[in-house]
C-alpha positions, 0 to 999 in steps of 0.5 A, a space after each residue: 715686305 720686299 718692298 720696304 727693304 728696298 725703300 729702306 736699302 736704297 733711300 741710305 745709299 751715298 748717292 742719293 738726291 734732294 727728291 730721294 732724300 725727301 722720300 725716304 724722310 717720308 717714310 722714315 716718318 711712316 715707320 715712326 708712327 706705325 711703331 708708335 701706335 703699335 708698341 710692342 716692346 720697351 725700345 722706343 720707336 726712334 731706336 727701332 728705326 735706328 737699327 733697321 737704318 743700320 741693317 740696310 747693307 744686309 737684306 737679310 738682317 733687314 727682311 728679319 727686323 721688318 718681319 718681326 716689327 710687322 711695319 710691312 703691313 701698314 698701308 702709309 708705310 708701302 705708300 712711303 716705301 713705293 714713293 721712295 723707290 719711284 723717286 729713286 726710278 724717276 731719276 735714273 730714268 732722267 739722268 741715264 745709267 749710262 753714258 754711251 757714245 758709239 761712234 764708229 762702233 763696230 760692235 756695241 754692248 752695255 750693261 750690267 755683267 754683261 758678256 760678248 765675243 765678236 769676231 771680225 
């Protein structure tokens, strides 16, 4: 379920590329053909995937309407949901989170809400 909330989360983001977008597409196809076999409800299929898409920003409203629609337990959806997150990977990886130069550094820290006291 994890999974796919963040497949869903992170394949909305502003900052996604061509790979990613292709990716989520995929998945979003995925989501649509699951709740189309399974139709449990009046409310199309296009409109579930709709509000799940809206949800993105809060995990938890999204971990919620993925548990109720049950789309965490299709295989072609995890599929969809793993690519999406390894394309998402893939590109960080090449494009590098972080640009650093240390030249002349003396004391060197990076990363993410990270904290460090140097006394020379």
């Amino acid at each position: 379920m994890s999974l796919v909330v963040g497949a869903l989360a992170a394949g909305l983001s502003d900052t996604i590329n061509v790979a990613v977008k292709d990716a989520y597409s995929e998945l979003r196809g995925a989501l649509l053909r699951r709740l189309r076999k399974n139709r449990n409800s009046e409310v199309e299929p296009e409109q579930i995937v709709e509000v799940l898409e809206a949800r993105a920003a809060d995990p938890g409203a999204l971990k919620s309407l993925v548990i109720s629609t049950d789309v965490a337990n299709d295989k072609n959806v995890l599929d969809a949901a793993r690519q999406v997150l390894r394309v998402i990977n893939s590109s960080e990886e090449k494009n590098g989170k972080y640009v650093i130069d240390i030249h002349e550094a003396k004391g060197v820290q990076f990363g993410e809400a990270s904290n460090m006291t140097i006394n020379f």
